[in-house]
C-alpha positions in Angstrom: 21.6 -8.3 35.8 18.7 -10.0 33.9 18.2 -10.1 30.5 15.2 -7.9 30.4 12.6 -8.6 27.8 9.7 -6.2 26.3 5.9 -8.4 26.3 3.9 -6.6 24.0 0.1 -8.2 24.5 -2.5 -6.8 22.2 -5.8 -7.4 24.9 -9.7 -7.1 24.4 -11.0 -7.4 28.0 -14.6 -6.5 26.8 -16.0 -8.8 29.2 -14.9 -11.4 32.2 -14.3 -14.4 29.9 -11.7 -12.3 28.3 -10.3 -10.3 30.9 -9.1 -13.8 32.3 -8.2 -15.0 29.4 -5.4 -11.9 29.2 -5.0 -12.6 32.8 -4.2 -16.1 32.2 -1.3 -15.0 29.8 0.7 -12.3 31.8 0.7 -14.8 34.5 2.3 -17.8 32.6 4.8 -15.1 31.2 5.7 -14.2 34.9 5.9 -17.8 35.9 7.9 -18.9 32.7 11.4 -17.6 33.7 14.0 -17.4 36.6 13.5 -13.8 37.1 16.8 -13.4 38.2 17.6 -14.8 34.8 15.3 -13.2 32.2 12.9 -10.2 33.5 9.7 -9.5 31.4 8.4 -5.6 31.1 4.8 -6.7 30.0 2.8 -3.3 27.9 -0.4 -4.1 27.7 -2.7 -2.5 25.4 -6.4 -2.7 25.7 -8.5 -2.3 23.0 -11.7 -2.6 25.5 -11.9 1.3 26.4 -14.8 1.0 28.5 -12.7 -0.6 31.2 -10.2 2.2 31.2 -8.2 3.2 33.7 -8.2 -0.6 35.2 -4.3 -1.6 35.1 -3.6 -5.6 34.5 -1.2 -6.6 37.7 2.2 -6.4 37.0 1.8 -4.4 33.6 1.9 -1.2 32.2 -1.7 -0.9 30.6 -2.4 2.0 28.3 -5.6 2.6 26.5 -4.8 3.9 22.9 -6.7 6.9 21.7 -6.9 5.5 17.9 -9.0 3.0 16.8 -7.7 -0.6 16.5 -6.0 -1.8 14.1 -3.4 -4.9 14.8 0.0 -3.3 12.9 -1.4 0.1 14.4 -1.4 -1.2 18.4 1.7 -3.3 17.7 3.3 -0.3 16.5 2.5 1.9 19.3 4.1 -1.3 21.5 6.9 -0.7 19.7 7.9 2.8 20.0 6.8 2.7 24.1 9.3 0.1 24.8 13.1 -0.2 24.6 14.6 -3.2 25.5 16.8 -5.3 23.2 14.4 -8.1 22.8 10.6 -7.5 22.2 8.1 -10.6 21.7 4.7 -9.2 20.3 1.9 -11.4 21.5 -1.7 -12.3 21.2 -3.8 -12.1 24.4 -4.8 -15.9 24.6 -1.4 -17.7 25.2 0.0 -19.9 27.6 3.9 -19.6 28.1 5.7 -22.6 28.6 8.8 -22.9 31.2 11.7 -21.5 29.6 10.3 -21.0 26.5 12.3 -17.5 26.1 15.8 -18.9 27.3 15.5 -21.6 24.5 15.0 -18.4 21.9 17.9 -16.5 23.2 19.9 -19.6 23.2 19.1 -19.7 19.4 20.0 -16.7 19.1 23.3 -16.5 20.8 24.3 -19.4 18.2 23.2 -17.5 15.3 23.8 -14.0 15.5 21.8 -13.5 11.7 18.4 -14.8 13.5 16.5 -11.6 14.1 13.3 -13.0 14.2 11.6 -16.0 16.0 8.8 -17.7 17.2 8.0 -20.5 19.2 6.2 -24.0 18.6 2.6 -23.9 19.5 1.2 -27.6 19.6 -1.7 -26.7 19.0 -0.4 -25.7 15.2 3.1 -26.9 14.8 2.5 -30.2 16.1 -0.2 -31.2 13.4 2.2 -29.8 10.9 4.6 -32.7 11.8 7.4 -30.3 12.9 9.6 -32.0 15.5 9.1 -30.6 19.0 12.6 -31.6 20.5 14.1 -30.4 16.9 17.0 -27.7 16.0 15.2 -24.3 14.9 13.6 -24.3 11.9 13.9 -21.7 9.1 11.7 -20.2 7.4 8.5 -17.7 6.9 5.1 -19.6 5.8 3.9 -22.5 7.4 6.8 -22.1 9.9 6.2 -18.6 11.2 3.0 -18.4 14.1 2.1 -14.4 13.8 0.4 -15.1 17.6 3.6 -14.6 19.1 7.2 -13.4 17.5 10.0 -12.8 19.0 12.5 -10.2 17.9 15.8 -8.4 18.1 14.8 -4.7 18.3 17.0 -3.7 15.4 14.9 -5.6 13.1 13.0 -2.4 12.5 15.9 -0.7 11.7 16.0 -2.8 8.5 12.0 -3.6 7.5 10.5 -0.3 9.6 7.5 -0.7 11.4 4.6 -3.0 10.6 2.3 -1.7 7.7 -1.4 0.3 9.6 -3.3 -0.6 6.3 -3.6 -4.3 7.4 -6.1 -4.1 10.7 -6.2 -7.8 11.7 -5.9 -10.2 9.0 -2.9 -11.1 7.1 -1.0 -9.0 9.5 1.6 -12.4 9.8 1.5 -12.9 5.9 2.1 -9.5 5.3 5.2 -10.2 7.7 6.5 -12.8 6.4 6.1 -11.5 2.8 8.4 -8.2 4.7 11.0 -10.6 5.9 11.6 -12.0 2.8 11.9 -8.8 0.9 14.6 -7.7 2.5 16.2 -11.1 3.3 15.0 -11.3 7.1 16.2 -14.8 8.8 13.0 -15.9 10.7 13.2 -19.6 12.6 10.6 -21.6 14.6 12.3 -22.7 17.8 10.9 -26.3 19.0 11.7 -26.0 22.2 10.4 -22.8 23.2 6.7 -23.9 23.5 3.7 -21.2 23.7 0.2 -22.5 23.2 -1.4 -20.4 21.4 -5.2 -20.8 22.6 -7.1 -19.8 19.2 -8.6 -16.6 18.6 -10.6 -16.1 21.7 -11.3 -12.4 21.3 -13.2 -13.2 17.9 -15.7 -15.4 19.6 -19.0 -14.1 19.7 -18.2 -11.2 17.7 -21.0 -10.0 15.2 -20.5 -11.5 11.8 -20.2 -8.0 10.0 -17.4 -6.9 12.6 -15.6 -9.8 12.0 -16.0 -9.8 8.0 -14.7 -6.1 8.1 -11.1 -7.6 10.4 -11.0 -10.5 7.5 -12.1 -9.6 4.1 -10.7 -6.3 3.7 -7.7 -6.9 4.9 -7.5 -9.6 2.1 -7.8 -7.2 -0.2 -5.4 -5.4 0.8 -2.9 -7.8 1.2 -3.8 -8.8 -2.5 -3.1 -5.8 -4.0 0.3 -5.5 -1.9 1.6 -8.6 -2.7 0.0 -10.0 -5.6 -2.0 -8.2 -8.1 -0.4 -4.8 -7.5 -3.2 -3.0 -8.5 -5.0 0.1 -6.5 -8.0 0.4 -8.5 -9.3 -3.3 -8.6 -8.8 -2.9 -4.6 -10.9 -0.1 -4.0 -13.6 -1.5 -6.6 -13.5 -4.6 -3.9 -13.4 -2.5 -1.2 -16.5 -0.7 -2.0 -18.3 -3.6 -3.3 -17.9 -4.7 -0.4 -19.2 -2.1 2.1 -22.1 -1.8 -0.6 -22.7 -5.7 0.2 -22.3 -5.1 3.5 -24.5 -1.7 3.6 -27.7 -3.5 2.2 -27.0 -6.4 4.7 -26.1 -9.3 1.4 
């Protein structure tokens, strides 16, 4: 039998560019692996509702009734799946050959790896990491939210990814998680996924994308740093009064 592996891919097919850019990345996952070897379940949800009921090929597509939010989706992944290992995913990647048999191959030598992701050249490359290296540990610099790879019982020890983050810092918030509770997290060299840049933001209006960034940063602020609730809602509402009368 296969090891069977959950593909979680967040998607935003609101037009043809990007309906074949998500149809660009469930292919490469299906072409990635001996299927006899590894087996992908790919959940795809769409965030494009107008589309709805269209099904990617070779997919489970579901539409989510809530409004988007990154942690929010990927959570909803989570608890519609079951296998042991679950890779949450971006909608603009390429997946390398084998680049999922080089993770579990980490991960059979080190049982304590929960948490994985893959080297993108795109990112890891310029960062001088070594592509035919041993894994890498390690959270900031190291850790590509685009694509992580996990054992399912990670979320028995960190929970479920936090809804108040909607796009940004979604990954910092993650790694910030990890370290909390004393996660291991490694970058895997030879498991290679190009990650093709934030595709779905393109074109999107400039107020739509402030609201995915800035807030967010606020948020994570007051989380991680500053710790306080008042001095983020003052930004908060600054902001949407900034934002209100178009400054």
């Amino acid at each position: 039998m296969p090891v069977r592996i959950d593909i979680i891919i967040l998607s935003y097919a609101k037009d043809n560019a990007l309906h074949a850019v998500t149809e660009q990345t469930i292919r490469s996952v299906l072409d990635s692996e001996d299927p006899e070897k590894i087996a992908f379940d790919i959940l795809v949800i769409e965030s494009a509702k107008d589309v709805r009921p269209y099904a990617f090929p070779n997919t489970r597509t579901i539409y989510p009734e809530a409004k988007f939010g990154y942690n929010k989706y990927m959570n909803i992944g989570i608890k519609a799946t079951h296998n042991e290992f679950v890779c949450l995913c971006n909608n603009d990647l390429i997946f390398e050959k084998n680049w999922a048999s080089e993770i579990l191959k980490a991960i059979d030598n080190d049982p304590a790896l929960l948490s994985a992701n893959p080297f993108c050249p795109n990112f890891h490359e310029k960062a001088k990491f070594d592509p035919q290296g041993p894994p890498v540990e390690g959270y900031f610099g190291v850790l590509g939210g685009w694509c992580i790879f996990v054992k399912r019982k990670i979320f028995d020890i960190i929970g479920l990814f936090d809804e108040n983050l909607v796009f940004w810092y979604c990954d910092a918030d993650y790694c910030q998680t990890l370290m909390k509770y004393g996660v291991k997290n490694c970058l895997v060299p030879t498991s290679v996924v190009v990650h093709l840049r934030s595709e779905s933001l393109k074109g999107m209006k400039a107020s739509e994308f402030d609201k995915l960034t800035q807030i967010p940063r606020f948020y994570y602020s007051y989380k991680w740093v500053h710790h306080s609730w008042l001095k983020y809602k003052a930004q908060t509402l600054l902001f949407n009064v900034k934002a209100l009368l178009g400054a």
